[in-house]
Structure formats: C-alpha cells, structure tokens
C-alpha positions in Angstrom: -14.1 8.2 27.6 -11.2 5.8 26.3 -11.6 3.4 23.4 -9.1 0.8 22.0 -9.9 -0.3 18.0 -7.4 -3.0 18.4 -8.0 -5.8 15.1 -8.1 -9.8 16.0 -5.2 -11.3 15.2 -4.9 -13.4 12.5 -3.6 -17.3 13.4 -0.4 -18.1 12.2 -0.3 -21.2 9.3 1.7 -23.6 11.3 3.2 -24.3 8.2 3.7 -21.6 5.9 5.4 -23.8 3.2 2.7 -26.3 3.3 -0.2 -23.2 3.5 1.6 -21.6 -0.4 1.5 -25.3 -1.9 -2.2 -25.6 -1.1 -2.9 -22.2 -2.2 -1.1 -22.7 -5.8 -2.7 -26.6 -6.1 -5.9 -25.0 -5.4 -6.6 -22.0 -6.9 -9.6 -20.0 -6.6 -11.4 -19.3 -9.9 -8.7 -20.2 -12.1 -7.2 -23.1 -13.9 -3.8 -24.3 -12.4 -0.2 -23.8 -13.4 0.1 -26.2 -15.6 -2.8 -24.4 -17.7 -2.1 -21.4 -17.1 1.9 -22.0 -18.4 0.7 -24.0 -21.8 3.1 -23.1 -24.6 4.9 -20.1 -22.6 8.4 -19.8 -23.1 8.8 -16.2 -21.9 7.4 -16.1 -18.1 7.8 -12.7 -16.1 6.8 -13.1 -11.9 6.4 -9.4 -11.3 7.8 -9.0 -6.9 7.5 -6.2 -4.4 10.2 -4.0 -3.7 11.8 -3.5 0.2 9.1 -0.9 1.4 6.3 -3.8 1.6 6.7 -7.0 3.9 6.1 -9.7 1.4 7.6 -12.8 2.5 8.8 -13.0 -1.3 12.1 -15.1 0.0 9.4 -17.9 0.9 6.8 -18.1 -1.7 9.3 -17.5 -5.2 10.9 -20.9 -3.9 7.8 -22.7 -4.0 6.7 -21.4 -6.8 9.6 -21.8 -9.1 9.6 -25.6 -7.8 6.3 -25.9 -9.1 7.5 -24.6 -12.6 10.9 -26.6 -12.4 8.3 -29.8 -12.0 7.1 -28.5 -14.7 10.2 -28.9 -17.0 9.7 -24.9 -17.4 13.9 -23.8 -18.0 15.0 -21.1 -15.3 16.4 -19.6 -18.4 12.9 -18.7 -19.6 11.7 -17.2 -16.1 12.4 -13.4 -15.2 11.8 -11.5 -11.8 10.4 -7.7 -12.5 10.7 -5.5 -8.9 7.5 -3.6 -8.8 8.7 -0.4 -8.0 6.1 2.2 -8.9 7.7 5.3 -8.3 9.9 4.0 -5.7 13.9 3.7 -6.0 15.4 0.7 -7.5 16.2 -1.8 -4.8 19.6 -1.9 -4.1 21.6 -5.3 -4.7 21.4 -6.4 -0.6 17.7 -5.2 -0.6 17.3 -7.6 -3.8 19.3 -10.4 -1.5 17.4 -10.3 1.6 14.1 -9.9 -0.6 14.9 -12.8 -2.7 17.7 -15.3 -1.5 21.0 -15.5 -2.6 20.7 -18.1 -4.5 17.3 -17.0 -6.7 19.6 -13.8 -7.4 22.3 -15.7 -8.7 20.3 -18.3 -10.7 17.5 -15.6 -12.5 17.5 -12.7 -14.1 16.2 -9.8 -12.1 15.3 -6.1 -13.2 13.9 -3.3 -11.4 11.1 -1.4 -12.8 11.6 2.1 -14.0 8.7 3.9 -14.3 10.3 7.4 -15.9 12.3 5.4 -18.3 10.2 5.6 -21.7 12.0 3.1 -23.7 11.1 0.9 -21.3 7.6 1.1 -21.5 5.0 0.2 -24.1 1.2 1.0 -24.9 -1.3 -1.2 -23.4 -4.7 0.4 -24.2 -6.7 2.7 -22.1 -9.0 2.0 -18.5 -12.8 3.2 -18.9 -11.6 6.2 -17.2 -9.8 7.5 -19.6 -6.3 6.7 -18.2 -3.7 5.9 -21.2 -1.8 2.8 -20.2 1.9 2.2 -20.1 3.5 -0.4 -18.6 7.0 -2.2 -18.6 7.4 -3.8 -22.1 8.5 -6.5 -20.2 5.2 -8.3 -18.9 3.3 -7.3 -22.3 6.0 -9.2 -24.0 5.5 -12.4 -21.8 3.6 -15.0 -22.5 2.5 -16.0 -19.0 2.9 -13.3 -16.0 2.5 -14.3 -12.2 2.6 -11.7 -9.4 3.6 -12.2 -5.7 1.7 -10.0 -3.0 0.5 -9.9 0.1 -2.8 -8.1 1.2 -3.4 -5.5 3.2 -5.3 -2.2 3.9 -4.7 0.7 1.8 -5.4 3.7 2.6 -6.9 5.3 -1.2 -7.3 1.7 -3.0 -8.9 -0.6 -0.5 -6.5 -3.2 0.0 -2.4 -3.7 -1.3 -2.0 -6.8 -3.7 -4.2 -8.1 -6.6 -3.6 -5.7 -9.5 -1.1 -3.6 -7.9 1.3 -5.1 -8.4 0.8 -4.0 -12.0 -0.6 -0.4 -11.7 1.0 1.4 -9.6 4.0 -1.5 -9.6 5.3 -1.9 -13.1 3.0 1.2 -14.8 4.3 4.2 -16.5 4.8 7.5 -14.5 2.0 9.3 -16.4 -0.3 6.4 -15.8 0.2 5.9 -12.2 0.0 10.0 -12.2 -3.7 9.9 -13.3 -4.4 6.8 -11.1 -3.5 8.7 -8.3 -4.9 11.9 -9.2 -6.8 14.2 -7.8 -10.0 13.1 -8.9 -9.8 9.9 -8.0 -8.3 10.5 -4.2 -11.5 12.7 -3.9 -13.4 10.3 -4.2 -15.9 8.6 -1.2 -15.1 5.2 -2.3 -11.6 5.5 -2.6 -10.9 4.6 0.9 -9.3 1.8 3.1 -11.3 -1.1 2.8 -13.3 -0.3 -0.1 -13.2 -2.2 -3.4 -16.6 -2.1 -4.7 -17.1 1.4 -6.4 -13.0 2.0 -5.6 -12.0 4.1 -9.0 -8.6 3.5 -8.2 -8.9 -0.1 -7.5 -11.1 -1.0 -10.6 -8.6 1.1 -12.7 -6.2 -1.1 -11.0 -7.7 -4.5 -12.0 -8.2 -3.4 -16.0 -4.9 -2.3 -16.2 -3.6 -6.0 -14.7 -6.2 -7.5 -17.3 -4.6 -5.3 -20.0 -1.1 -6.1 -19.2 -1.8 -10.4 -19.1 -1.3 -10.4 -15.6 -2.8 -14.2 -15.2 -2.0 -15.6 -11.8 -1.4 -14.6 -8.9 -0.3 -15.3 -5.1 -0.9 -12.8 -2.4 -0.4 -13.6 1.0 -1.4 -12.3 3.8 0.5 -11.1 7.5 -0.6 -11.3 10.9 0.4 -8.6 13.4 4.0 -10.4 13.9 4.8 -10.3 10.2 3.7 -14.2 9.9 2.3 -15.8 6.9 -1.6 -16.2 8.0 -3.3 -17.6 4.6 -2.3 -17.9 0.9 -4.5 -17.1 -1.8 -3.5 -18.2 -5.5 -5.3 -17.7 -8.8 -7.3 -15.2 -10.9 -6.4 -11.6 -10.5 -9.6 -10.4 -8.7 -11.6 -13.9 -7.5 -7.8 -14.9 -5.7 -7.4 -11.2 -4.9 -11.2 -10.6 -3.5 -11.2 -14.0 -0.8 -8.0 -12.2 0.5 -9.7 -9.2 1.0 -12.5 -10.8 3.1 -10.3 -13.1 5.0 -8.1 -10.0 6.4 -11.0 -7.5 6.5 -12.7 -10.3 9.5 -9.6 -9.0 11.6 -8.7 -5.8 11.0 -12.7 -3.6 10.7 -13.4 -2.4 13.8 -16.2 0.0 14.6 -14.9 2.6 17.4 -16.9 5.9 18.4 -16.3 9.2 16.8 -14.0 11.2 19.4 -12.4 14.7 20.3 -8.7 13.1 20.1 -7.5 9.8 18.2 -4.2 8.7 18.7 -2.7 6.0 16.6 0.5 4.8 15.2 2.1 4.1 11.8 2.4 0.5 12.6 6.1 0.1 13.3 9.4 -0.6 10.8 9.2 0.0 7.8 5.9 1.7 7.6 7.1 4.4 10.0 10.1 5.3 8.5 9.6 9.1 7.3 6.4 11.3 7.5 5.3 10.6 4.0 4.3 6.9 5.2 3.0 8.6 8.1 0.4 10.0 6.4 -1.3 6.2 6.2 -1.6 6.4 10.0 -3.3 10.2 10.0 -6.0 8.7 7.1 -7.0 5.8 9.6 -7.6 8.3 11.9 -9.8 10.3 9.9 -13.2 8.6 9.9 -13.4 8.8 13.9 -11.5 12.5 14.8 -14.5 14.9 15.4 -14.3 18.5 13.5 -11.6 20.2 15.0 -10.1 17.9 17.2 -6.9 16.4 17.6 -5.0 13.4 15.4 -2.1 12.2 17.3 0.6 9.8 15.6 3.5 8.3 16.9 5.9 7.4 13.9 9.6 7.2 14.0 10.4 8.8 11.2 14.2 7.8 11.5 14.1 9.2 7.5 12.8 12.4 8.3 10.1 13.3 5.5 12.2 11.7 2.5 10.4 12.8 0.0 11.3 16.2 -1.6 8.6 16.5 -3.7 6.1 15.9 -1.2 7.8 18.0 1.6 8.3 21.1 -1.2 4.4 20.6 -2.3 3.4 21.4 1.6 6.0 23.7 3.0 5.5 26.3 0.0 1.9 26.5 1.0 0.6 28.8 4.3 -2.7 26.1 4.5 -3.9 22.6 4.1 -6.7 24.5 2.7 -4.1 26.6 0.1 -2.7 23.3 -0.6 -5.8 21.2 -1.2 -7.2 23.8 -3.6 -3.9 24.2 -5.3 -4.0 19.9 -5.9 -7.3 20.2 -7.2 -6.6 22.8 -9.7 -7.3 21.4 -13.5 -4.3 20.5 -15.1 -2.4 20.0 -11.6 0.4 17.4 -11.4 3.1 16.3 -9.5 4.6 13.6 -8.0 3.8 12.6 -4.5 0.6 15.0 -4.8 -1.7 12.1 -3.4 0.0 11.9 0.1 0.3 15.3 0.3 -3.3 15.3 -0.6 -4.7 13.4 1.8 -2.6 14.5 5.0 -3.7 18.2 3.6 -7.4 16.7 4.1 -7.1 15.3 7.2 -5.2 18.6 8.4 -8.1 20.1 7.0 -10.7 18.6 9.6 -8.3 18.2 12.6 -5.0 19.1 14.5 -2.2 17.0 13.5 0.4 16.1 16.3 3.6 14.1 15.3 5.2 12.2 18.2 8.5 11.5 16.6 11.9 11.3 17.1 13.1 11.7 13.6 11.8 15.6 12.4 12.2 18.4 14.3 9.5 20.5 15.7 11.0 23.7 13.2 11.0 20.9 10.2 7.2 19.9 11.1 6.0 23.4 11.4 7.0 23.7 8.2 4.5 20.7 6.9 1.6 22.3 8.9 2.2 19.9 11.7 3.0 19.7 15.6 5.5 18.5 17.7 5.1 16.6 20.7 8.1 14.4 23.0 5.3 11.8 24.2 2.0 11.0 23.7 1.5 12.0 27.3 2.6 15.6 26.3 0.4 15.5 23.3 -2.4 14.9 25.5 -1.2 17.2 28.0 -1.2 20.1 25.4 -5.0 18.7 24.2 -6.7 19.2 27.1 -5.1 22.7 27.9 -5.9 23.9 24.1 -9.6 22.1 25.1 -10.1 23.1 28.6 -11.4 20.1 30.2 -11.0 15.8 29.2 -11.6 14.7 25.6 -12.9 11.8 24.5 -10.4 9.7 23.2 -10.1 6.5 20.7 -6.9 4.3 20.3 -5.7 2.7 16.8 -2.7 1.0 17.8 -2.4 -0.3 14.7 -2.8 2.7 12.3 -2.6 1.1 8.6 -3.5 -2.2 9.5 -6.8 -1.3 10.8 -10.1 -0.2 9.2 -12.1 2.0 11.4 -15.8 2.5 10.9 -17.4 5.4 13.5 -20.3 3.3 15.1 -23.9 4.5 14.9 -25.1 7.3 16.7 -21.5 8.6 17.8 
C-alpha cells in the first residue's frame, strides 16, 4: 500500500498589495488603525527574524503608508525583531527582511531574550508562568505585529501571539512555555488551538504585553501571499487558522513506514528544524515502524545545546525521562523532546547530505544516501513490503490517521 497526504494548494492573491490593504481597511473584530493609534506617540511593530518566510518587505510598506496617512512621524515608529531564542539577525538579514530603505529610515532592534536589563515584568499567565518581555512594547503605547500563519508543530499554528511569547519574551518565560509539561501535553499539537496550553499561554502573554493589532499572512506552497488577515490578536489570528487548516489537514492511514520531508530552504537547514518533519510524521507511523525524512541539513545539527542534550544520553527513552525530571531545564529541551518521543515509537532514518552517518548515530538516528536505500534497508529489517504513507510536505501539513486504520 502507498498513500500520498499531499495539502490543496492555496490560490495565490493576484494582488498581494491590494489583498494587505483590504485586510488592514477591514479588520476582523477590531476597530481600525486610526482607533487603534488614538493619542499614541510611541508605536513598536514587533517582525519576524530570517528563519520564518514572512513576506515582512511587503506588508511593513503598506502598513507604514497607512500610518504616514495618518500624520503618525516615522520618528515615533520602532521595528523590534522577534527573535525568541534565536541569534540577532545580522545587518543583510535585516536588509533583505526589511528593504533598504525601511532600514535606513527607522529604528530597528533585535530582541535579546537573555539580556535582563532589557526586559520588564508583565504579570503572570493562569499557568503560573512569570512574564518578561522586552521593555520595549510594554513601554509603547500602540503595538502592531507582522506574521504569517502556519502549522506548528507544539502550539498549533505560527503567528497571532507569537510573535510576543516566544518572540520578544524573556528566556525564563519562554523556558516554562516550552517546558516539559506543556510539550506533554495531547493538545499541544500541530493544528490544535482549542485546549493548546502553549497557545493560550501564548495569547495572555500578547494581551499582557498590549499587543493590539495585528497582520498575519498566510503562504501557499510557492512562498506566495494567499490571504491577509488584520485585527485583534486571536479573532484576526483564529480566521487565519481556519482559512490554512482547509488546505493543509489531510487524513492518511496509519502505516509501517512514513516518509516525509522538512519542507525545503530554510526549514531544512540543520536537524534541529528537522525535528518538525519527524513530529508530522508521528500520528500515522505504526509502533515500531520506520520515520524516514529527507532534510538537507546543509548546517549540520546547529544547535549545541540540543545536539549535547541527546548525544550524552544511550536512549530516547534515557533522555525523555531525564527532560521530564522536576526541576529539569535547558535550552532547546523541547526539540530534543519531541524527536526523543517520536524516536520513542519508531525508527528514525535521516536522508541528508549535511550530517554524517557517525554524527547521526550519535543523536539516536540513521543514515541513509536515498530514500530508495531507506526503503531498501526497511523491508530487509521487515522481511516482506510495508505499508507506506507520503507527507511531501512535512511541516506544512496536518495529518490526521483515518478511522479504522
């Protein structure tokens, strides 16, 4: 047996320009600009950084023209890079992300997560979580985000108030967002928002921090503005959600082998993004069968912490108690995480270019030149044909196993 989940593709707007105006002139379940910028003088638009796709270079245009028809200064507006726990984004990322012209005319910062003076006290989420977020936006009086929407593998879809927690959010906050106890949680899953710890913790830190309006857009499977969605963090954020989620669930049987992918540049770049591609495969690989990803890696694993975490363990299973342990903390712990619980269920197989087999070994993982010798070395280890379902899209898919299989 061979199954393809492949998503619809989403229609490109024929005019992406045209498709951000109508978005920002009719926001969903919130007043417009002009309301929502009454007696500011200090606006912050908090951006992605380089590892995301947002079309940023298209929709900060637009929306600074609305706030220049607005008579609001460019003196009094202030980009903040949502970084998380990323790097800063060097001065070309910043260009190509931004325009040369927006980095000339504003000021632009990068978000620091480990730098405390940067950071103030915003309150705590009903779980418990003490948040700290870049003095910055809690010093603003109006705060805008620009995102786009996608799946996510542990808080349901990217965008909406992400862009605050994990994006502009302390390191101890986004460390107890991303705990343990929340990645063990069932709801905390691609596709889920309803019941999603992390993505409810998520939205009250945004409410916490002032975050007001926001644009998210989101991407078809050529990296081209579909639809816009403008407005109140989790209305705006929540018609996103179900626009993409139309393309991209698809129900697939349950199978001895899935292969899938890590969706191309950039998402493929090192094993620790890799790790989005192995959770997609999760809900369909059968107990103790095979999870095959091809994923360039041309970064190798790139994250030390991460790559320490699982080579000084003998077992997923040594590591996923070792996580779980009270008091446990480190950074990176939720990939490691969940590729420790998927290597828990199944056999991982990396088809990659960029890790050796020695270096993969090392992570709990195999090695394979092809997908045709991954499947070659399935069926031996199997002794006879497996079932097999295809997610050529890895992270931009939800799978749901169908009923009965």
């Amino acid at each position: 047996m061979l199954f393809a989940a492949v998503p619809r593709e989403m229609a490109a707007a024929p005019k992406p320009e045209e498709e951000i105006k109508r978005a920002l002139d009719d926001p969903i379940g919130a007043d417009g600009l002009k309301a929502t910028l009454q007696g500011a003088r200090r606006i912050t638009v908090i951006v992605n950084d380089s590892t995301r796709p947002t079309p940023t270079w298209l929709m900060l245009p637009i929306l600074l023209g609305g706030l220049k028809a607005m008579d609001v200064p460019k003196e009094n507006v202030e980009l903040l890079v949502a970084t998380g726990l990323h790097r800063a984004s060097t001065p070309e990322e910043l260009q190509s992300m931004l325009g040369r012209e927006v980095l000339n005319e504003l000021s632009v910062v990068n978000h620091d997560a480990f730098d405390a003076k940067a950071l103030d006290f915003g309150g705590y989420s009903s779980h418990g979580t003490p948040l700290w977020f870049n003095k910055r936006i809690l010093e603003s009086d109006a705060v805008f985000s620009l995102g786009y929407i996608e799946p996510h593998f542990f808080a349901g879809y990217t965008g909406g108030g992400k862009m605050v927690l994990p994006g502009v959010a302390g390191v101890e906050c986004i460390m107890a967002n991303h705990g343990a106890r929340m990645i063990d949680h069932p709801r905390a899953r691609a596709g889920m928002l309803e019941g999603n710890p992390v993505h409810e913790e998520n939205v009250q830190a945004a409410r916490k921090a002032g975050l007001g309006f926001i644009l998210d857009v989101t991407l078809n499977r050529g990296k081209r503005l579909a639809r816009a969605f403008a407005g109140d963090l989790e209305k705006a954020h929540l018609e996103g959600a179900r626009f993409i989620d139309r393309s991209v669930r698809v129900k697939a049987p349950r199978a001895d082998v899935v292969v899938t992918s890590n969706s191309g540049y950039p998402l493929d770049r090192d094993l620790y993004q890799a790790v989005k591609g192995m959770a997609t495969a999760e809900p369909l690989v059968k107990e103790g069968g095979f999870v095959i990803v091809a994923s360039e890696c041309r970064d190798g694993i790139a994250h030390p912490n991460f790559e320490r975490m699982v080579a000084e363990t003998k077992t997923p299973e040594e590591l996923l108690e070792k996580i779980r342990a009270p008091g446990f903390s480190e950074i990176d712990q939720w990939e490691a995480h969940i590729m420790a619980r998927v290597q828990s269920k199944a056999h991982v197989i990396m088809v990659t270019t960029g890790i050796s087999s020695r270096d993969l070994a090392r992570m709990h993982l195999s090695h394979a030149d092809s997908i045709e010798d991954a499947l070659a070395h399935v069926r031996g280890a199997l002794g006879r044909r497996p079932e097999i379902t295809v997610i050529p899209e890895g992270p931009y898919t939800i799978v749901e196993p169908q009923a009965g299989l």
